[in-house]
N, C-alpha and C positions, 0 to 999 in steps of 0.2 A: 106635288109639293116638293120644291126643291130645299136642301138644306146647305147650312153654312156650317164652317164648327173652329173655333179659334182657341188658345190659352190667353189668357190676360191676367197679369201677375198671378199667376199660377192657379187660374179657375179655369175650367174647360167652360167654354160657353157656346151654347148650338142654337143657330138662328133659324126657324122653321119658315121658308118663304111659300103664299101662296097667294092664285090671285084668282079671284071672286067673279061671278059671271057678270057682272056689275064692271067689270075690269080693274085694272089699278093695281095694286099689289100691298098686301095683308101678311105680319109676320109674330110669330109668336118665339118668344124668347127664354131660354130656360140658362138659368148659372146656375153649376154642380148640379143639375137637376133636376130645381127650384124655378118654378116659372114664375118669370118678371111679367106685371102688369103694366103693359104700355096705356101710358094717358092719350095716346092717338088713336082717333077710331075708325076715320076717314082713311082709304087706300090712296095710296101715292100713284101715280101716274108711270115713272118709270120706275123699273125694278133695281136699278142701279142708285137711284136715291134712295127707293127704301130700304136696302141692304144697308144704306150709309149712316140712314136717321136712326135703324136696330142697334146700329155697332156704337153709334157713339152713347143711347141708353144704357147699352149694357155696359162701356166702361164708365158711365157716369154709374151709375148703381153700386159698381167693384170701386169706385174711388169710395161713395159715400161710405163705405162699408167700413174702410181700411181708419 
């Protein structure tokens, strides 16, 4: 399981990436902590898109919030 981990207006946010014997790539998302529920259930195919579909959840979630 590879991990990500960024600030975004001042939340530490850590992207858990992993991919499934199924292949694809599956990631689980925590701000401050708190794990965000992605409405995606289906694995991405490259890991570079799904690093990119995680990031922008997670600042759409820190916008909603604000």
């Amino acid at each position: 399981m590879a991990e990500e981990e960024f600030e975004y207006k001042g939340k530490l946010v850590i992207i858990k990436m992993m991919q499934p014997l199924t292949g694809g790539w599956l990631w689980h998302t925590e701000i401050e902590g708190a794990r965000l529920e992605s409405p995606r259930r289906s694995p991405i195919k490259h890991r570079q898109d799904a690093l990119q579909y995680a990031t922008m959840e997670a600042k759409e979630a820190i916008d909603a919030e604000s």
